[in-house]
PQR file with spaces between the fields and no chain letter, atoms N, CA, C, O and H, PARSE charges and radii, in Angstrom:
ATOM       1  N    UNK     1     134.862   92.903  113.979 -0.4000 1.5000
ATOM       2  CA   UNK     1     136.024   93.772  113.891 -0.0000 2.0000
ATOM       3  C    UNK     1     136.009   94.573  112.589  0.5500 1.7000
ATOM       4  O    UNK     1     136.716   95.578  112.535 -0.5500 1.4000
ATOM       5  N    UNK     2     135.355   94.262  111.658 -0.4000 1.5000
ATOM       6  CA   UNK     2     135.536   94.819  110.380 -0.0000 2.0000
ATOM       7  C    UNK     2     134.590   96.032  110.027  0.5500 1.7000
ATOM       8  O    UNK     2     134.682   97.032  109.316 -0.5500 1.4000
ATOM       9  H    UNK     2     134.780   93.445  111.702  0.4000 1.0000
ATOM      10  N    UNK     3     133.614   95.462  110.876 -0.4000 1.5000
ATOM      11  CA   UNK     3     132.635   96.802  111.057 -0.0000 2.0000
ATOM      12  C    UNK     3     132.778   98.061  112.238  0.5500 1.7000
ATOM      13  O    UNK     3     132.091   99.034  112.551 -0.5500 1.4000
ATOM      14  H    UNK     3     133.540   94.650  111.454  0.4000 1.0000
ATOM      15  N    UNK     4     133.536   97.710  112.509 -0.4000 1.5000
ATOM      16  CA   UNK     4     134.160   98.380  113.798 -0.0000 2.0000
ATOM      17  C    UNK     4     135.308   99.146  112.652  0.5500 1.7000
ATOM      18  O    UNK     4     135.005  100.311  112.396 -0.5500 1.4000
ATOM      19  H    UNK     4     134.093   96.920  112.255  0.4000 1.0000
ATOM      20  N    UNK     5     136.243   98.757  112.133 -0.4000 1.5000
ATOM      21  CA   UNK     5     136.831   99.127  111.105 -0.0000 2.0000
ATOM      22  C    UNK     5     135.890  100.264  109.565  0.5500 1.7000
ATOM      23  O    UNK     5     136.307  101.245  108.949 -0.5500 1.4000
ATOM      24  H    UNK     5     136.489   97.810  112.341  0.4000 1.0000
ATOM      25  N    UNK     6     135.015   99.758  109.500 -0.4000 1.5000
ATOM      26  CA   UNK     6     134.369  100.438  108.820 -0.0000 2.0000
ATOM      27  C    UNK     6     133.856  101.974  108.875  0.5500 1.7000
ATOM      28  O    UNK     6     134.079  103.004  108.238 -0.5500 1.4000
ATOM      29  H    UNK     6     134.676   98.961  110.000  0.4000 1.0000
ATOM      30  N    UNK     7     132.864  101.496  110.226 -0.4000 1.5000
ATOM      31  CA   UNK     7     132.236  102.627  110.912 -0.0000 2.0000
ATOM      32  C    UNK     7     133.707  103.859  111.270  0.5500 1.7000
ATOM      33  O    UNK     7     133.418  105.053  111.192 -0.5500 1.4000
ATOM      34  H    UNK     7     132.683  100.660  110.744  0.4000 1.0000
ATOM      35  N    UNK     8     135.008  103.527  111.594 -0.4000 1.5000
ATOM      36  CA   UNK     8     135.919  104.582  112.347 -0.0000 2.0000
ATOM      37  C    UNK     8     136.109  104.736  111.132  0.5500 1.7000
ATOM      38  O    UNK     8     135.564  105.822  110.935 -0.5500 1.4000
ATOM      39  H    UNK     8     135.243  102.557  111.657  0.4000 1.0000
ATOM      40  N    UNK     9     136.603  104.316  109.945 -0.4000 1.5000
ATOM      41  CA   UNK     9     136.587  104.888  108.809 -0.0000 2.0000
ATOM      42  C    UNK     9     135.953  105.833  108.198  0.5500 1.7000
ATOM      43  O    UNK     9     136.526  106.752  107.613 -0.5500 1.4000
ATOM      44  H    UNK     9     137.045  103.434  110.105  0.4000 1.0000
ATOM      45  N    UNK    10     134.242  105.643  108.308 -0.4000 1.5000
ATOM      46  CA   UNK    10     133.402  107.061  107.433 -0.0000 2.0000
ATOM      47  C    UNK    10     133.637  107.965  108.925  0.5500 1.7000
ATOM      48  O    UNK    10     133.605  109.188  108.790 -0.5500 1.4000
ATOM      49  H    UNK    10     133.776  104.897  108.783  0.4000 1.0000
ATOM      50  N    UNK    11     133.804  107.572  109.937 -0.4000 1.5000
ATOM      51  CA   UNK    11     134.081  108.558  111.189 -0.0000 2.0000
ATOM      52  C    UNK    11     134.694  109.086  110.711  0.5500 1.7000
ATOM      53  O    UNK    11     134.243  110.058  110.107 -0.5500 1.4000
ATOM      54  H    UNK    11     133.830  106.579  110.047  0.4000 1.0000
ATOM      55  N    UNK    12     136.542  108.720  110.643 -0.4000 1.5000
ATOM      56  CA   UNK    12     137.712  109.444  110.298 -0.0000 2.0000
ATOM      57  C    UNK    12     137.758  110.447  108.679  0.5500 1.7000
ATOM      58  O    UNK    12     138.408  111.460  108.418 -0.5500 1.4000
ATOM      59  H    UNK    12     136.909  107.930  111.134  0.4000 1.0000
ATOM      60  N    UNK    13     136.914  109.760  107.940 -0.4000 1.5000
ATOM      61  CA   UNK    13     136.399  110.676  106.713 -0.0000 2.0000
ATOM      62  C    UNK    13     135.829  111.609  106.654  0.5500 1.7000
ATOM      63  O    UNK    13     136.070  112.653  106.048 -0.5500 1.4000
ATOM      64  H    UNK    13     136.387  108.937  108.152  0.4000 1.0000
ATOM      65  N    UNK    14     134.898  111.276  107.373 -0.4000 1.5000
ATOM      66  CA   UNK    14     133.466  112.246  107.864 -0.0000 2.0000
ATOM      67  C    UNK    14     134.350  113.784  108.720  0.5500 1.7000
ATOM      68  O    UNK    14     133.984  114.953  108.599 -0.5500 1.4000
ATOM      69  H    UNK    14     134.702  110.428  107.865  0.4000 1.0000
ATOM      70  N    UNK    15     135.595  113.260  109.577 -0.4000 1.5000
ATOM      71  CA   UNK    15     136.185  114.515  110.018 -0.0000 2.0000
ATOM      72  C    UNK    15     137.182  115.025  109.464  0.5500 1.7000
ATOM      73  O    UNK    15     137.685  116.061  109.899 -0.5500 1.4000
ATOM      74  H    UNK    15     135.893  112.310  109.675  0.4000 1.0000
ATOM      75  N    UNK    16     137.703  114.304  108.269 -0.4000 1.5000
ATOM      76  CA   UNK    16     138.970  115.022  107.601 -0.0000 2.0000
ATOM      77  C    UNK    16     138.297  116.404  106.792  0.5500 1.7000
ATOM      78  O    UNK    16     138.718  117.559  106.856 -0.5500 1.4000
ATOM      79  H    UNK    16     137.294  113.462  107.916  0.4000 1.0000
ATOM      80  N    UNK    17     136.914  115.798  105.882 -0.4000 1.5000
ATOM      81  CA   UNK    17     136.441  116.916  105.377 -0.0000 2.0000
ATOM      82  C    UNK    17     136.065  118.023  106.062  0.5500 1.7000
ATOM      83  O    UNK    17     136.392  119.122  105.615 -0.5500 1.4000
ATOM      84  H    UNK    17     136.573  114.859  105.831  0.4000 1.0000
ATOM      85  N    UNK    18     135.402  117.935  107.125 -0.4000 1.5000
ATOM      86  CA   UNK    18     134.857  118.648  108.236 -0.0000 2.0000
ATOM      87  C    UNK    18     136.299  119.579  108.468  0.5500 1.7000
ATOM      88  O    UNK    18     136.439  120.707  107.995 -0.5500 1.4000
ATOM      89  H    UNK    18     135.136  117.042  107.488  0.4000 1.0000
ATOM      90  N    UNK    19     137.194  118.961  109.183 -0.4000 1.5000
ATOM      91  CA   UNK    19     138.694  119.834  109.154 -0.0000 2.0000
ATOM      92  C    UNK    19     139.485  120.848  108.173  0.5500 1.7000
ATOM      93  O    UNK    19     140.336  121.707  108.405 -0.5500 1.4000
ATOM      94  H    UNK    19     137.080  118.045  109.567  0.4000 1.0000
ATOM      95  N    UNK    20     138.705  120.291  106.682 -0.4000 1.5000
ATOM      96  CA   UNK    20     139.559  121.020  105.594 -0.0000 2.0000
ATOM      97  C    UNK    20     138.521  122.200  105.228  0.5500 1.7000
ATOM      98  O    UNK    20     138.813  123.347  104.890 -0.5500 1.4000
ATOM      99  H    UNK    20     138.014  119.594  106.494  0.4000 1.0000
ATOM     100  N    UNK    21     137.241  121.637  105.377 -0.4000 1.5000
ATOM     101  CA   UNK    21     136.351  122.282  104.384 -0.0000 2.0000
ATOM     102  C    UNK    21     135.660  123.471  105.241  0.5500 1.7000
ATOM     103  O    UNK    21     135.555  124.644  104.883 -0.5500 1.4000
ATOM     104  H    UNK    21     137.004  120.705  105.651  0.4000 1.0000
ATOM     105  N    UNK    22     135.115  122.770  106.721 -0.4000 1.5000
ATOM     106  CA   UNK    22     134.006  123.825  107.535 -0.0000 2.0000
ATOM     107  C    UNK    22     134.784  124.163  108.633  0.5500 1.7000
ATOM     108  O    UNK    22     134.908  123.299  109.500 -0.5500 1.4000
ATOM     109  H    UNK    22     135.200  121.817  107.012  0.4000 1.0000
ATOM     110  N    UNK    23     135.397  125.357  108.802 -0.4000 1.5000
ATOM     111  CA   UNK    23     135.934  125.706  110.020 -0.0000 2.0000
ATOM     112  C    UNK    23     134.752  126.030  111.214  0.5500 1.7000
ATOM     113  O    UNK    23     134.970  125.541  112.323 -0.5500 1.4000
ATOM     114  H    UNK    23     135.296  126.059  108.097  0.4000 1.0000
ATOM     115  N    UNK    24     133.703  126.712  111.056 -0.4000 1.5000
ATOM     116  CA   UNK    24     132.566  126.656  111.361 -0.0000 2.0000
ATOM     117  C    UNK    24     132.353  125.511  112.382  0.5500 1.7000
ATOM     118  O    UNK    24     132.421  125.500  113.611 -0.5500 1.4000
ATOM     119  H    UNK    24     133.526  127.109  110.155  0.4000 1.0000
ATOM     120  N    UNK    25     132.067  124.538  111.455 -0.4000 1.5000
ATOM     121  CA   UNK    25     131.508  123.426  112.081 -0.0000 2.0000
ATOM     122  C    UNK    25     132.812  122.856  112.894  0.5500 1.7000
ATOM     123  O    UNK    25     132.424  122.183  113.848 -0.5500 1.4000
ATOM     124  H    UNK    25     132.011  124.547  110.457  0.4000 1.0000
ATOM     125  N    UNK    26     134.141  122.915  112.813 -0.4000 1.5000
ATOM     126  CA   UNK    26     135.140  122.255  113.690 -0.0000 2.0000
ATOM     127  C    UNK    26     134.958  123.372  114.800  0.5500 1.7000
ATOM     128  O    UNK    26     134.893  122.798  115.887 -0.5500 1.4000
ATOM     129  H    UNK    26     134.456  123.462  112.038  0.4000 1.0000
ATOM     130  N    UNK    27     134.886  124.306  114.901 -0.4000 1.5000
ATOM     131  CA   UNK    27     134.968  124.990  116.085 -0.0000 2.0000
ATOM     132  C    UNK    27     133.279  124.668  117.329  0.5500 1.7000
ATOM     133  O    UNK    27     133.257  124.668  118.560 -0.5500 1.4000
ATOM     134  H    UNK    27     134.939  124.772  114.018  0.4000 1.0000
ATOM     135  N    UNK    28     132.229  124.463  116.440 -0.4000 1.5000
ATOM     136  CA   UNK    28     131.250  123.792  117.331 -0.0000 2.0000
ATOM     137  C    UNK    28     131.264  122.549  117.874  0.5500 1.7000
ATOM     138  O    UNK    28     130.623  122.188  118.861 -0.5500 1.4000
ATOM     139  H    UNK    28     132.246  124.463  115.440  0.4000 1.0000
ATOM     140  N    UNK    29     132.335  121.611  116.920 -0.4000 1.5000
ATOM     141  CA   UNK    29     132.560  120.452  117.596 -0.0000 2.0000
ATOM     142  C    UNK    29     133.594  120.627  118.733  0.5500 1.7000
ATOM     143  O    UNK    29     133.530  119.834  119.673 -0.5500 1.4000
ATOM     144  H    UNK    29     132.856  121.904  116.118  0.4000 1.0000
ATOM     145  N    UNK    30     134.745  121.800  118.735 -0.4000 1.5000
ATOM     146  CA   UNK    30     135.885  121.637  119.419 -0.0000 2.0000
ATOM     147  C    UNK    30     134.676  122.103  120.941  0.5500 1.7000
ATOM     148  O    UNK    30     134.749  121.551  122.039 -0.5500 1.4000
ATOM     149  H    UNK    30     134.797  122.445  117.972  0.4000 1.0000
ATOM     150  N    UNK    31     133.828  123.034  120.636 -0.4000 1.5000
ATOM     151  CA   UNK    31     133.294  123.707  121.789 -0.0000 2.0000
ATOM     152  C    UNK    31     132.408  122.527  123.006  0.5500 1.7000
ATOM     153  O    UNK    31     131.998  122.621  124.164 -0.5500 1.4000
ATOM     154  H    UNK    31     133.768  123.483  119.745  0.4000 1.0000
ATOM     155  N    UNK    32     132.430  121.684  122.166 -0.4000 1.5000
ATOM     156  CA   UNK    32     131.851  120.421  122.857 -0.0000 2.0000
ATOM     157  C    UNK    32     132.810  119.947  123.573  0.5500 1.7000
ATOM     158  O    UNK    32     132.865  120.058  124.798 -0.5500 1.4000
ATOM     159  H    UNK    32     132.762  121.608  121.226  0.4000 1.0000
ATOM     160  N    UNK    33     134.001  119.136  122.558 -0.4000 1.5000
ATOM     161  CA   UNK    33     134.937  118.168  123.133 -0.0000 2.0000
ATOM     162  C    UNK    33     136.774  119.009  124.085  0.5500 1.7000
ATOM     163  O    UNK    33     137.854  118.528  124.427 -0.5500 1.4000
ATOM     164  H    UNK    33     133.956  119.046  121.563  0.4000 1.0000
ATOM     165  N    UNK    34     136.156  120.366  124.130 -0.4000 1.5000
ATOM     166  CA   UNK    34     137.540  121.265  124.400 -0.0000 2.0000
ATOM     167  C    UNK    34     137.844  120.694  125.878  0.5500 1.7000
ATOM     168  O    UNK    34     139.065  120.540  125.921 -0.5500 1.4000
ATOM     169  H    UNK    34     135.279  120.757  123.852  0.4000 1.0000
ATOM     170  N    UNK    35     137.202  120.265  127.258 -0.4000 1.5000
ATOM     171  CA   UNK    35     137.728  119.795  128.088 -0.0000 2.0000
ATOM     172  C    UNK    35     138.531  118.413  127.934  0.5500 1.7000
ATOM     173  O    UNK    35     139.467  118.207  128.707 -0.5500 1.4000
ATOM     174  H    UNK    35     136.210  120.390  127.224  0.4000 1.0000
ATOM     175  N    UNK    36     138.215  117.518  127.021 -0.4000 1.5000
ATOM     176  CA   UNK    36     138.745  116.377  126.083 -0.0000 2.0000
ATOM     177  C    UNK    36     139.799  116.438  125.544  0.5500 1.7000
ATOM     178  O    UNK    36     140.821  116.034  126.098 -0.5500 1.4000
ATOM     179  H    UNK    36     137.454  117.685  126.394  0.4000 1.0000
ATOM     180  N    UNK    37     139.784  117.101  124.013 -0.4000 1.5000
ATOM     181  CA   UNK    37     140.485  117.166  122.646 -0.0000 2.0000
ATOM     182  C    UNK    37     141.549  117.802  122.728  0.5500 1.7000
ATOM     183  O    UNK    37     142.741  117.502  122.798 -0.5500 1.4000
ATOM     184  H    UNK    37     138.953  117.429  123.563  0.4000 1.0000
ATOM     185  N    UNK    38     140.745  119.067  122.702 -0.4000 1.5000
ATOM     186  CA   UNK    38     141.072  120.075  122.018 -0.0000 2.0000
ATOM     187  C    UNK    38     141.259  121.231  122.777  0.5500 1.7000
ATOM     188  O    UNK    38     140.788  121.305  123.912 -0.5500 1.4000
ATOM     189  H    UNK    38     139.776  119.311  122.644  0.4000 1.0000
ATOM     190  N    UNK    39     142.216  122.598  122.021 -0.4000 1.5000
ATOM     191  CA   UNK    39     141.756  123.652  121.950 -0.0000 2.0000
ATOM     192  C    UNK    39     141.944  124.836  121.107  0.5500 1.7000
ATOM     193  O    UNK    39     142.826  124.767  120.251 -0.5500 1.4000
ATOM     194  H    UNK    39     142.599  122.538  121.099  0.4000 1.0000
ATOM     195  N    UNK    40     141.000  126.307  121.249 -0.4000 1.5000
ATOM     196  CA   UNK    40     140.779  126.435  119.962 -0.0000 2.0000
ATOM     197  C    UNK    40     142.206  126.639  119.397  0.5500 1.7000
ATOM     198  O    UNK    40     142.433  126.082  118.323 -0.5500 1.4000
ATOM     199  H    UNK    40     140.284  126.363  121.945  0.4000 1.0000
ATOM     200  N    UNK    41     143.209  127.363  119.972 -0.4000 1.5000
ATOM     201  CA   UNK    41     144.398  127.378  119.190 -0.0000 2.0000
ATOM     202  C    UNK    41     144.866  126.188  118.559  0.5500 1.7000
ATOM     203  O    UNK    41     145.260  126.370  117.407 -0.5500 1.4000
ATOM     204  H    UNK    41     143.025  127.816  120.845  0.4000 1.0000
ATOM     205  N    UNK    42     144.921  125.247  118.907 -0.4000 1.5000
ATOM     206  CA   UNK    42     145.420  123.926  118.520 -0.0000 2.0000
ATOM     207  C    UNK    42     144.568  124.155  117.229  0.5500 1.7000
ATOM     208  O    UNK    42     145.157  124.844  116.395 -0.5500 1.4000
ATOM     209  H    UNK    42     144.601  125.099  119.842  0.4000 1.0000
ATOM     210  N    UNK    43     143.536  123.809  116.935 -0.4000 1.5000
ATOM     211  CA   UNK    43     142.565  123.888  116.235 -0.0000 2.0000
ATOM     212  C    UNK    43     143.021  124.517  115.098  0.5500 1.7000
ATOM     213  O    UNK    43     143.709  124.007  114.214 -0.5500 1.4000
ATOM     214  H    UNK    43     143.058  123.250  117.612  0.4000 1.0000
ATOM     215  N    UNK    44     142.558  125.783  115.162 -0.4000 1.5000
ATOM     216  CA   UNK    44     143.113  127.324  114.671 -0.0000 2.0000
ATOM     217  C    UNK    44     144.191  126.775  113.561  0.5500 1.7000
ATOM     218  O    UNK    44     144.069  126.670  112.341 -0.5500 1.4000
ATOM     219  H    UNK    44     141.999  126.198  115.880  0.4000 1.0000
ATOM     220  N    UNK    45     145.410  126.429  114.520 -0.4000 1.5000
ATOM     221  CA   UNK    45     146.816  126.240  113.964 -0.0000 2.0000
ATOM     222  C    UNK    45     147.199  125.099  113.218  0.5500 1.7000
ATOM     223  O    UNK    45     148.193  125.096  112.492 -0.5500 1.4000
ATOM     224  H    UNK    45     145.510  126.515  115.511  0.4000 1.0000
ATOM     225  N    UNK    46     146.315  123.964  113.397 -0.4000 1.5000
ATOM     226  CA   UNK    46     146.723  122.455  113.066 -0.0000 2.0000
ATOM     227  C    UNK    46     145.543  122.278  112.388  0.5500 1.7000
ATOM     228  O    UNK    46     145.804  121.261  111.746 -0.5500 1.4000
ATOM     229  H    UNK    46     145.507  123.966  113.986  0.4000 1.0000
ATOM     230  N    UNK    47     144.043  122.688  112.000 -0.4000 1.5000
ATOM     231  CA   UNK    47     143.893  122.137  111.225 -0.0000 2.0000
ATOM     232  C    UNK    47     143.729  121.525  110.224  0.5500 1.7000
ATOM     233  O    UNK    47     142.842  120.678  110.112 -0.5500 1.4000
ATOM     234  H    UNK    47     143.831  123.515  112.521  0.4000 1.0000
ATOM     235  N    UNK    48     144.646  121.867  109.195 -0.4000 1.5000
ATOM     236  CA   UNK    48     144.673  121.192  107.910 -0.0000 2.0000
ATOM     237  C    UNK    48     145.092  120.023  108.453  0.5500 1.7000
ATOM     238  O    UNK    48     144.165  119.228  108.610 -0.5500 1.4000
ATOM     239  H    UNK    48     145.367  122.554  109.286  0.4000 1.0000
ATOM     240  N    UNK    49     146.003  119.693  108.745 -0.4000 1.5000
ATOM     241  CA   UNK    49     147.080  118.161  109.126 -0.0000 2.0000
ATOM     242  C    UNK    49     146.421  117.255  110.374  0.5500 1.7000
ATOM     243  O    UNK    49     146.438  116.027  110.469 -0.5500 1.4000
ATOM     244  H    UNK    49     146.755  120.339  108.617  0.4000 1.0000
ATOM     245  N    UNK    50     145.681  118.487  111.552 -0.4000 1.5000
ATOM     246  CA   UNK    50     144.473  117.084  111.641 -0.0000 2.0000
ATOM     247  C    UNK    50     143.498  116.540  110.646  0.5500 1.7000
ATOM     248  O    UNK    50     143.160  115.366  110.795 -0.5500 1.4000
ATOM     249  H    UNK    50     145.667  119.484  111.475  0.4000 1.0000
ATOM     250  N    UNK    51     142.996  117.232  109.647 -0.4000 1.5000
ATOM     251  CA   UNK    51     142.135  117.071  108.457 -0.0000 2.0000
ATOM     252  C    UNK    51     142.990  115.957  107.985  0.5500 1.7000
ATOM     253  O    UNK    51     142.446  114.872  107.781 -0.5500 1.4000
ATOM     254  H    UNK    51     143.270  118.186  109.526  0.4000 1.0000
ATOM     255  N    UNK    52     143.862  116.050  107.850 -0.4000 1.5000
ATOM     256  CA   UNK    52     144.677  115.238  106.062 -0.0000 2.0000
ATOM     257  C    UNK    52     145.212  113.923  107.330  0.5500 1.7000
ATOM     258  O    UNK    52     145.644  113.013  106.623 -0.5500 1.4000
ATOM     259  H    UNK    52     144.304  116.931  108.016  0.4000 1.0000
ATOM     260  N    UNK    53     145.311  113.601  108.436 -0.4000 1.5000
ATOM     261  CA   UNK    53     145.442  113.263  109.774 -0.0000 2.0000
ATOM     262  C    UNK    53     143.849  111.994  109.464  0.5500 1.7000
ATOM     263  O    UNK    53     143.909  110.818  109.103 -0.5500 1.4000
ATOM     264  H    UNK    53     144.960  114.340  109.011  0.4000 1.0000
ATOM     265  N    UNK    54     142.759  112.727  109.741 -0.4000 1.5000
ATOM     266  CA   UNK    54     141.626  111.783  109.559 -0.0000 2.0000
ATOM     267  C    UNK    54     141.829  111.171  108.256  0.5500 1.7000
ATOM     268  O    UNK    54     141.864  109.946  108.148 -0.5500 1.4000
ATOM     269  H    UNK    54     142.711  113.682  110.034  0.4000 1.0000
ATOM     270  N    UNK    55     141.943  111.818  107.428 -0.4000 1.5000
ATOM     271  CA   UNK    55     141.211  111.325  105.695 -0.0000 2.0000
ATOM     272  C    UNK    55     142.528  110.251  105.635  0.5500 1.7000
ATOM     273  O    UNK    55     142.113  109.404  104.843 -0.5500 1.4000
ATOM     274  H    UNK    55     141.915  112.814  107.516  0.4000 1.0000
ATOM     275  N    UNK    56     143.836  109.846  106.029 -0.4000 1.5000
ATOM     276  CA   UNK    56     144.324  109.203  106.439 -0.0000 2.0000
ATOM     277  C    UNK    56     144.091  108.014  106.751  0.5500 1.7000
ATOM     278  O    UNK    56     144.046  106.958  106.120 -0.5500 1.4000
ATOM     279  H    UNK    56     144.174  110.534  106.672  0.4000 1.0000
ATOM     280  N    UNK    57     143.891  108.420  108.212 -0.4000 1.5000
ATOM     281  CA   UNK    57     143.213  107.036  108.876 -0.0000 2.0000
ATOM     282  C    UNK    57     141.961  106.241  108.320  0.5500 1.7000
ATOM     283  O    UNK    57     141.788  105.023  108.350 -0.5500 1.4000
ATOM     284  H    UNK    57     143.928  109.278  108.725  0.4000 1.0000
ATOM     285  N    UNK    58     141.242  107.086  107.875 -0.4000 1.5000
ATOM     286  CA   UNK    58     139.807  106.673  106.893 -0.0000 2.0000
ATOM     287  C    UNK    58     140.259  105.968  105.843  0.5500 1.7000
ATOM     288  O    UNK    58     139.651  104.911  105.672 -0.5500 1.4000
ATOM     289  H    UNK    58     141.382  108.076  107.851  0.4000 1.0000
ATOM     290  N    UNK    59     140.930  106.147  105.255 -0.4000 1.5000
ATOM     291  CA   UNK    59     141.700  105.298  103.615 -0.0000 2.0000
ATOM     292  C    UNK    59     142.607  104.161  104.323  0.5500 1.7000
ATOM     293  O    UNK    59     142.956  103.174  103.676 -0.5500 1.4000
ATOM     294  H    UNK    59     141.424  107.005  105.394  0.4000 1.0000
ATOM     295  N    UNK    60     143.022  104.362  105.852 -0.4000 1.5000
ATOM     296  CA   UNK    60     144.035  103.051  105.723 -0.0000 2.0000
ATOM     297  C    UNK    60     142.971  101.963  106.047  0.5500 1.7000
ATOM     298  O    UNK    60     142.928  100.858  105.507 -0.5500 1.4000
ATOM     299  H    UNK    60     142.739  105.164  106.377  0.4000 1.0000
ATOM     300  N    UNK    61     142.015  102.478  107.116 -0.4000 1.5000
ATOM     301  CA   UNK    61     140.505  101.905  107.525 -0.0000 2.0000
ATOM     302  C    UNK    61     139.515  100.981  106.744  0.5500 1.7000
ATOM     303  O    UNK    61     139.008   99.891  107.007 -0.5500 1.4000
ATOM     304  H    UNK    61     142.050  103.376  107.555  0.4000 1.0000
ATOM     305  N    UNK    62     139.402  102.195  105.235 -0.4000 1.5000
ATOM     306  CA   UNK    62     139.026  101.409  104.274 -0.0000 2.0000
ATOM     307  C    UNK    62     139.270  100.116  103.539  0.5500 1.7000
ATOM     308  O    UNK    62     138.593   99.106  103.347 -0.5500 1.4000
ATOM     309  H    UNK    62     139.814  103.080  105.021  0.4000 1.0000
ATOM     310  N    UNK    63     140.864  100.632  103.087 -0.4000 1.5000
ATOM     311  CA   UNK    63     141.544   98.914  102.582 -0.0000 2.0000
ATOM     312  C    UNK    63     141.859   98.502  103.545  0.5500 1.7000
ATOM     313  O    UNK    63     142.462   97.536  103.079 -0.5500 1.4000
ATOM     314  H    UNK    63     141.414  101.452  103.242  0.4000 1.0000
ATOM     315  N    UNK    64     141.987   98.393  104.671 -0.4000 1.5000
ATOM     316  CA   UNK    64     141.743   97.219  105.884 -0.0000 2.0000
ATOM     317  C    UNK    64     140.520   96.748  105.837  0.5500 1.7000
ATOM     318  O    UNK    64     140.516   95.531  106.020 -0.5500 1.4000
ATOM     319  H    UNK    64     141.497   99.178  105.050  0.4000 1.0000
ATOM     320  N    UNK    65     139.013   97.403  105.593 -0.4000 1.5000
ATOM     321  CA   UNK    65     137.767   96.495  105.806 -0.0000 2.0000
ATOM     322  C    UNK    65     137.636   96.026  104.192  0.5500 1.7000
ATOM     323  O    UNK    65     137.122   94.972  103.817 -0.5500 1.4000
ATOM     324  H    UNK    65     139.016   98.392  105.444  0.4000 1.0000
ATOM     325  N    UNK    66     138.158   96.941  103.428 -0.4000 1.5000
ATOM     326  CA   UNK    66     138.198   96.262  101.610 -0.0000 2.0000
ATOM     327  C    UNK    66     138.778   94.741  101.641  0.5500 1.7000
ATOM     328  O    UNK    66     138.222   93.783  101.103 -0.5500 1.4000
ATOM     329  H    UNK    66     138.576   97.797  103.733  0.4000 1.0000
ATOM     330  N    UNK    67     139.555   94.713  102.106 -0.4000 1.5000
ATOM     331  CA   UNK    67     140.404   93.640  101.990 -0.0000 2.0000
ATOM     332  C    UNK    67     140.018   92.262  102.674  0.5500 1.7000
ATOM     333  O    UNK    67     140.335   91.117  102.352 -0.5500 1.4000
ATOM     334  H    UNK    67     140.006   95.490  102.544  0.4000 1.0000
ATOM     335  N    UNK    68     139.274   92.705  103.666 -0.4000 1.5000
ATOM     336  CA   UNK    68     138.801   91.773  104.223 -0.0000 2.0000
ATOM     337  C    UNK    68     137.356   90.834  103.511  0.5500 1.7000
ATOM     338  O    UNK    68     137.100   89.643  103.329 -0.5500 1.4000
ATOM     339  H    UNK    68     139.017   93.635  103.928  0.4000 1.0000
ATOM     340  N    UNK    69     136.610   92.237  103.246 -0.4000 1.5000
ATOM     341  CA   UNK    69     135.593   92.221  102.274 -0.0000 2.0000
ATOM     342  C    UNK    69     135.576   91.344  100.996  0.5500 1.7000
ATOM     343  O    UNK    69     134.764   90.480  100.663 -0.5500 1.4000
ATOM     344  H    UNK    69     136.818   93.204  103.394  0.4000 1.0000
ATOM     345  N    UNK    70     136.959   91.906  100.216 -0.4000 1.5000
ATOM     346  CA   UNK    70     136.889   91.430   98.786 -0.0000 2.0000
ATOM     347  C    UNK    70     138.302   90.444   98.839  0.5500 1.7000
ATOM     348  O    UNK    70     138.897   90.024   97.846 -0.5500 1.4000
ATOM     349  H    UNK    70     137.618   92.608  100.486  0.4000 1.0000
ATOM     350  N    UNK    71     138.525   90.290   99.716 -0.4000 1.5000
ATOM     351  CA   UNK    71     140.292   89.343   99.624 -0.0000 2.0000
ATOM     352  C    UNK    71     140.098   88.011   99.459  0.5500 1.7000
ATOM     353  O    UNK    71     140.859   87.248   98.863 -0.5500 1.4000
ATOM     354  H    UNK    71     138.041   90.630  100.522  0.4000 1.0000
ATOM     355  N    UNK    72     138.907   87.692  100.076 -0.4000 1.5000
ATOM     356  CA   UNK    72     138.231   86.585  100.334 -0.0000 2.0000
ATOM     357  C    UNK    72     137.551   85.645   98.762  0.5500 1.7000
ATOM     358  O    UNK    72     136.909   84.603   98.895 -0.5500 1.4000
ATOM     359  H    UNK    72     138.289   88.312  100.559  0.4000 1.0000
């Protein structure tokens, strides 16, 4: 479970930056997952706060597998 925790963590990291930094690259990912996710307006309009949304979940992710890690 903790690595499962881990891994969605540099996931959820890995896409907050992606969201803030490369619009570029979020629009090749949306072009993949748009029958799924997304679309581009959503995108377009929301993404800073999906960005700050991942980097979020990635930090709560982290001290959840930290803790487990070093609590011990």
């Amino acid at each position: 479970m903790t690595t499962i925790k881990l891994i969605l963590s540099i996931f959820f990291l890995f896409m907050g930056f992606i969201y803030l930094y490369n619009t570029n690259m979020v629009i090749k990912i949306n072009f993949y997952a748009r029958q799924f996710l997304f679309n581009d307006a959503y995108v377009l309009l929301y993404r800073k706060k999906i960005g700050i949304l991942f980097i979020l979940l990635a930090i709560i992710l982290f001290y959840m597998a930290g803790v487990h890690f070093f609590g011990k």
